[in-house]
C-alpha positions in Angstrom: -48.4 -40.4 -42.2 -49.3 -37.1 -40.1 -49.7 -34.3 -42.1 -47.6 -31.1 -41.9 -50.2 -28.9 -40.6 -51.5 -31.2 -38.2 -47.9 -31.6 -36.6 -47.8 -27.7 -36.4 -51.2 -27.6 -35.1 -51.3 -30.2 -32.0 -48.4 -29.1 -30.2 -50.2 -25.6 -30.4 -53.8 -27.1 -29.2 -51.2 -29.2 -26.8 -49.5 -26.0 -25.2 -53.2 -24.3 -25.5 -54.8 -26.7 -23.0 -51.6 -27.4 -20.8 -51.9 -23.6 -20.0 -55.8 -23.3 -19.1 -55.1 -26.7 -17.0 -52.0 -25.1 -15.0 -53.0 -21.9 -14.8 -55.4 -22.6 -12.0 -52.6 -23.9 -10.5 -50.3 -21.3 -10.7 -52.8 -18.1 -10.2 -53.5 -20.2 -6.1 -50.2 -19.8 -5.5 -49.4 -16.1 -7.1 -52.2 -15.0 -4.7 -51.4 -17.3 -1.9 -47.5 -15.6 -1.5 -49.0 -12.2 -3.2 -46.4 -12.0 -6.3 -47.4 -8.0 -6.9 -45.3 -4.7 -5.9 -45.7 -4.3 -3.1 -45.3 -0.3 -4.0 -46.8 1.1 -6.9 -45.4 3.6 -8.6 -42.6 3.9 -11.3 -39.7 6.7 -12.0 -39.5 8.1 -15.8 -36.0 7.6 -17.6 -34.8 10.8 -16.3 -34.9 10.2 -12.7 -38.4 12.4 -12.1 -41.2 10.9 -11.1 -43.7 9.7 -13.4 -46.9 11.1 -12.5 -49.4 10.8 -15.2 -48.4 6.6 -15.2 -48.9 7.1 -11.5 -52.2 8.6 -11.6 -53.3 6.3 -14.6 -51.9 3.4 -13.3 -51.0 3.5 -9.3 -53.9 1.3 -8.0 -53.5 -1.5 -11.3 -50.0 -2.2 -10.4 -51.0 -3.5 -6.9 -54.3 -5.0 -8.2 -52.7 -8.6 -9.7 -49.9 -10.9 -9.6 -47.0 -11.0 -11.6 -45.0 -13.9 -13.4 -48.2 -14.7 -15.3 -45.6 -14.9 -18.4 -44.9 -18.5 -16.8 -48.2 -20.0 -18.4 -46.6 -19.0 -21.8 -43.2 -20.2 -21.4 -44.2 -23.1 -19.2 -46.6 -24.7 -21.5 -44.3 -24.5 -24.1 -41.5 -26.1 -22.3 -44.1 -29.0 -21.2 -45.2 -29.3 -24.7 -42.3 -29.6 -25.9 -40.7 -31.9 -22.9 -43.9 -33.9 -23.1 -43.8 -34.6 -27.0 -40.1 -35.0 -27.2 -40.1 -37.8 -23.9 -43.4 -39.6 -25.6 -41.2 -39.8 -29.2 -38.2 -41.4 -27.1 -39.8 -43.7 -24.6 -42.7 -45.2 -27.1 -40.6 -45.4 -30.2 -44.0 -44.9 -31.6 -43.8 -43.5 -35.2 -47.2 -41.3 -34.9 -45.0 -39.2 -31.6 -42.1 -39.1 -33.4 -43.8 -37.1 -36.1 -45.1 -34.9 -33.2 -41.4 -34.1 -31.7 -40.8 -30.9 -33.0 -37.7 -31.0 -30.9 -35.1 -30.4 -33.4 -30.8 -29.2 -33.4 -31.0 -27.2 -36.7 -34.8 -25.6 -36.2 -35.9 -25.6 -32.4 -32.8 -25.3 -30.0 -31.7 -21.8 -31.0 -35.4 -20.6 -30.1 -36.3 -22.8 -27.2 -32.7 -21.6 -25.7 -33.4 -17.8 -25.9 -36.9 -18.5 -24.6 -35.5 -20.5 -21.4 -32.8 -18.0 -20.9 -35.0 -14.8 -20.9 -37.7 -16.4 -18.7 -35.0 -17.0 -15.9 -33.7 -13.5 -16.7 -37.4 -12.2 -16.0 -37.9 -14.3 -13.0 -35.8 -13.4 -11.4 -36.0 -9.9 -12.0 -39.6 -10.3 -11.1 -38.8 -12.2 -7.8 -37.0 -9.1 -6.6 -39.7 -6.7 -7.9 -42.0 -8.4 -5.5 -39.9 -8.7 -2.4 -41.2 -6.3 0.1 -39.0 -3.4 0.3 -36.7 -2.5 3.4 -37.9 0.8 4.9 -41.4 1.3 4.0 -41.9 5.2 5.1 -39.3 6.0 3.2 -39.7 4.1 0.0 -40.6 6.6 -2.2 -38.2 9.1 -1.2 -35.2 6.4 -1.8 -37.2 5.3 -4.6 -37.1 8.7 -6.2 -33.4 9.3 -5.6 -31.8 5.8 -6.0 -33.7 5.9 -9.8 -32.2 9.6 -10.3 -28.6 7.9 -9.5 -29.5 5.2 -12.3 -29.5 2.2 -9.4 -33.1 0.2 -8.9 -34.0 0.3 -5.1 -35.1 -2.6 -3.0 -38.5 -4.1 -4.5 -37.2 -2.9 -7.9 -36.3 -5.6 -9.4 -32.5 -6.3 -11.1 -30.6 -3.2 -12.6 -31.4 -2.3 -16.3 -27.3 -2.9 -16.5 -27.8 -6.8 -15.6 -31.0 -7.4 -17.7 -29.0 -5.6 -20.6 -26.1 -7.4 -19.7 -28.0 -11.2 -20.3 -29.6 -10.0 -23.2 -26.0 -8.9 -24.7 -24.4 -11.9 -23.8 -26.9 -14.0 -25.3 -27.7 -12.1 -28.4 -23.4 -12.3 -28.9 -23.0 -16.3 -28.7 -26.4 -17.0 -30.8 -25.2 -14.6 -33.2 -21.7 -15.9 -33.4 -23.3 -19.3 -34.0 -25.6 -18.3 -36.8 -21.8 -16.9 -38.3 -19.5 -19.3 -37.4 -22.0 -22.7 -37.1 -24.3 -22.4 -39.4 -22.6 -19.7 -42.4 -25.3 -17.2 -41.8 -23.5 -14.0 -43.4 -26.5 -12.4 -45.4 -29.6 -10.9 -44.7 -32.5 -10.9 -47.3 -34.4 -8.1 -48.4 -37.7 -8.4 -50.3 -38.1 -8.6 -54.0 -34.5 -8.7 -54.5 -31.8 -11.5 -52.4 -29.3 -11.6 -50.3 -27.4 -8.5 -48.7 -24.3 -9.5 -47.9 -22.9 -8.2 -44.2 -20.5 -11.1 -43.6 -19.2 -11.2 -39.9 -21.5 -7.8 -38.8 -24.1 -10.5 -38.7 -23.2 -10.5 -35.0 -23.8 -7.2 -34.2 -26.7 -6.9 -35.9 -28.2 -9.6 -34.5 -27.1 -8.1 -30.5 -28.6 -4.8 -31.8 -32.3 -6.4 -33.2 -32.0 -8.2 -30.0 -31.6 -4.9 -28.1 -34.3 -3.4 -29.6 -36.8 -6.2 -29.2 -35.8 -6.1 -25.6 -37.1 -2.6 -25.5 -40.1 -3.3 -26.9 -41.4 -5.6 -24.2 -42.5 -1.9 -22.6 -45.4 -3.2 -24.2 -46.5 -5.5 -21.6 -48.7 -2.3 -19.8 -52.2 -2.6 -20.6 -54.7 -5.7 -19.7 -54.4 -7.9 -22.8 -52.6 -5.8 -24.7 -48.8 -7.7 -24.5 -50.3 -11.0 -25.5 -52.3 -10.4 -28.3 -49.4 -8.1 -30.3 -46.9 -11.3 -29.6 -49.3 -14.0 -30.4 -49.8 -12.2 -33.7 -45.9 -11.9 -34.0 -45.4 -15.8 -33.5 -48.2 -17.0 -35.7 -46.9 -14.8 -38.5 -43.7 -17.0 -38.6 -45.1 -20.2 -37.7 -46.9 -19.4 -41.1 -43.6 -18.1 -43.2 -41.9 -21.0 -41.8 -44.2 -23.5 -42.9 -44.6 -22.4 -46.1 -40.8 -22.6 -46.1 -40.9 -26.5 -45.2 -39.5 -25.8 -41.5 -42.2 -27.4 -40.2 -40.8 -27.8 -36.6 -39.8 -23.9 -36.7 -43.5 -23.7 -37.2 -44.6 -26.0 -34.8 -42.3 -24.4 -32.2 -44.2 -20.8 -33.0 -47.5 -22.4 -33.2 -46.6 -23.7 -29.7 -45.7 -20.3 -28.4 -48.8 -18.7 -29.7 -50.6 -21.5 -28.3 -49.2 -20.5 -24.6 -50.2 -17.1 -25.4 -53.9 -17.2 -26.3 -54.2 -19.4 -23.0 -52.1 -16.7 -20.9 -54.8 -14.2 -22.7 -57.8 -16.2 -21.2 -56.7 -15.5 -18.2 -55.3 -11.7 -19.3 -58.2 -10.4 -20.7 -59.8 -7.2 -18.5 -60.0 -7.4 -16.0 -56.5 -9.7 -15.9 -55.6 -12.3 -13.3 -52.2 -12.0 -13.7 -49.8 -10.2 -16.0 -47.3 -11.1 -17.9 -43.9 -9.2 -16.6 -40.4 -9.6 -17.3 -40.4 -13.5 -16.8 -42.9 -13.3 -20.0 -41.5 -10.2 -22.1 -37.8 -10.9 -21.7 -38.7 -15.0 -22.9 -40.8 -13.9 -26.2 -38.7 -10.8 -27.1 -35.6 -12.6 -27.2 -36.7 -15.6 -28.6 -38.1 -13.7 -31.8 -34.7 -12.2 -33.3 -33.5 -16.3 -33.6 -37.4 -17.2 -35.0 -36.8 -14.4 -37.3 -33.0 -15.4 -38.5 -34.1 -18.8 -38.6 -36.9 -17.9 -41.0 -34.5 -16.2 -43.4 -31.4 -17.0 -45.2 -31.6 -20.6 -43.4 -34.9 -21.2 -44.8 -34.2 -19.7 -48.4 -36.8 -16.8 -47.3 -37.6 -13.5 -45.8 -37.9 -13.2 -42.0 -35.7 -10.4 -40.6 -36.9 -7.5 -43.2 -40.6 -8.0 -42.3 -39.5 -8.1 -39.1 -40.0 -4.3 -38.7 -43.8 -4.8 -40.6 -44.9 -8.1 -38.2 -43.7 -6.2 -34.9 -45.0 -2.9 -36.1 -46.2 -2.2 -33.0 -43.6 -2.9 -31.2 -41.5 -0.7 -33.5 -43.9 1.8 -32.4 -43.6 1.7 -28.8 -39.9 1.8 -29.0 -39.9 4.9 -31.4 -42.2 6.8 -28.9 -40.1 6.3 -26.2 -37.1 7.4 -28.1 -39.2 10.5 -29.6 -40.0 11.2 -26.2 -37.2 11.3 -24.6 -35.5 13.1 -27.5 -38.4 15.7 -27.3 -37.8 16.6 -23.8 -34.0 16.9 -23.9 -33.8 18.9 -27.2 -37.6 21.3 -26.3 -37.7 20.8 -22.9 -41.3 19.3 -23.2 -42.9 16.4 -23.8 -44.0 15.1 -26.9 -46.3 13.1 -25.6 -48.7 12.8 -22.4 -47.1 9.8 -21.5 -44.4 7.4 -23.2 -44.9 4.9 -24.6 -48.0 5.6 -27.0 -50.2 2.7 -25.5 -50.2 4.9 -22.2 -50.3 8.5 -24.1 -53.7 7.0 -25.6 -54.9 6.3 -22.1 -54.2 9.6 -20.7 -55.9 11.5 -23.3 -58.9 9.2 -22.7 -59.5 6.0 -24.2 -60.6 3.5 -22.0 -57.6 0.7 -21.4 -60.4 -2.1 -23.5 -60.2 0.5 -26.3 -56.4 0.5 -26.7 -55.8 -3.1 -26.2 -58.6 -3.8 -29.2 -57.3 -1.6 -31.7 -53.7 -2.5 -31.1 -54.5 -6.3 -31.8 -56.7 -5.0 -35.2 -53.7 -3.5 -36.0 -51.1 -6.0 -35.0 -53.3 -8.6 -37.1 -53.1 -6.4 -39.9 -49.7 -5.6 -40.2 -48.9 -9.6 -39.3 -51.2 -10.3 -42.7 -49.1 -7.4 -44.5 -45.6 -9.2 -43.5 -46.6 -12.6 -44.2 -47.9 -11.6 -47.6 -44.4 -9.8 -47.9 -42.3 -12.3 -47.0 -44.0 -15.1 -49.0 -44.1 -13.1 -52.3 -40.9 -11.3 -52.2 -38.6 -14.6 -52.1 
């Protein structure tokens, strides 16, 4: 008989290695068709053009390939694939305890996860297309932005990415409703709040937000350390709450992640994009439901304390934007905060280190949270 925290920890050492081996792999042919803009350059929120990301930032975005969020992702789905096919062909009892492959733990997760990397992907394969009309990119680019429409090279409109994430986040919420009676949330040190059928919105709204968040990914390093801290977090609550393949599945994820940060750290090979950020930012609103009233625990109200950072970078963008149509100024140099840190100076290595002391610290502050306040 395997123990528990050996069945979390191999398909996590499993994903870990699956991702250094492939990676190799997948960086020849990233290079080989050159997955990067083929412009740099971005447009803020208000149709103007971002100039201080530009300066900061102009020469990066051309520097690596995108899609390296397919190292997390894919080793998860071939840990997963791999384990579950093993458990069914052999019939061996020692795999079986390995399949982690579950209906009322894994699917919700593994489903978000595979529907936000195509999402990404595809958004990513239109980001690297080359763009029609070359002298004039930036001029359409400029315009086309102001109008609220993406221009060639840009990728799919915010209106379609929103659009998947809605849809999604309204037929896993209606499930957690109407499937599996999920009508409360809990809240630390006390029990259940009961919301009954807002449960839906809710969850569309979290997953909103956590869509906003994966701004994060803009800084070697910086995306995959924050998530991996985020994932380990609940592939701790949930094994203390006996949902071992909930934690297995995380440990799996955080396993892709610290081998996608191998490869990430500065200077990176890759970076992670939309095909990474949509995939992890949408599967952590089910990780975090599934950790709480299901499992008799506390995972959406330390949500806000795990993902701190992520919090953070949604809030700056918000302030900022807020700032500049209420003062006429910005609030900050530039939003969000990981790049206003940049532009007043610290080095890139700087940012990305302190953000993962602090993610780890505020992960240690929700787990200890979340296991005491049941």
């Amino acid at each position: 008989m395997v123990s528990d925290v050996v069945r979390v920890l191999v398909p996590a050492g499993a994903a870990f290695a699956i991702g250094i081996a492939c990676t190799p792999i997948l960086t020849h042919y990233l290079y080989r068709y050159k997955a990067w803009k083929k412009n740099s350059g971005k447009i803020a929120y208000d149709g103007s053009v971002a100039s201080e990301f530009n300066r900061l930032h102009t020469k990066h975005e051309v520097r690596a390939p995108r899609m390296g969020g397919i190292v997390v992702w894919g080793s998860v789905l071939l840990t997963t694939a791999v384990l579950a096919l093993l458990a069914l062909l052999t019939e061996n009892p020692l795999f079986e305890q390995f399949n982690f492959l579950s209906r009322n733990q894994t699917w919700l997760p593994l489903a978000a996860l595979l529907v936000g990397a195509i999402a990404g992907f595809i958004d990513d394969l239109l980001i690297i297309r080359p763009v029609r009309g070359q002298p004039q990119a930036a001029a359409e680019h400029e315009v086309q932005a102001s109008n609220g429409v993406r221009p060639d090279g840009e990728g799919l409109q915010l209106r379609y990415r929103l659009a998947v994430v809605v849809a999604l986040s309204l037929v896993i919420g209606w499930w957690f409703f109407a499937k599996l009676d999920v009508t409360a949330i809990r809240i630390p040190f006390d029990g259940p709040l009961e919301i009954g059928i807002l449960i839906i919105p809710f969850f569309v709204a979290l997953s909103l937000a956590l869509f906003a968040s994966g701004v994060i990914d803009g800084i070697d390093g910086l995306s995959g350390g924050i998530f991996a801290s985020v994932f380990a977090s609940y592939a701790i609550i949930a094994f203390a709450q006996n949902q071992i393949d909930l934690a297995a599945f995380c440990a799996t994820v955080c396993g892709g992640l610290l081998a996608f940060l191998w490869f990430n750290i500065p200077p990176a090979r890759f970076y992670m994009s939309d095909t990474g950020t949509m995939a992890l930012t949408l599967a952590i609103p089910v990780v975090a439901f599934m950790t709480d009233d299901l499992g008799d625990g506390i995972g959406v109200a330390v949500l806000p304390i795990i993902g701190a950072l992520l919090v953070l970078t949604v809030a700056s963008d918000i302030l900022q934007m807020f700032w500049k149509a209420a003062f006429g100024r910005k609030l900050l140099r530039i939003a969000p905060l990981h790049h206003h840190f940049e532009a007043i100076g610290w080095p890139g290595e700087k940012v990305t280190m302190r953000y993962w002391v602090l993610s780890i610290v505020f992960a240690f502050l929700g787990v200890i949270i979340a296991l005491i306040g049941r």
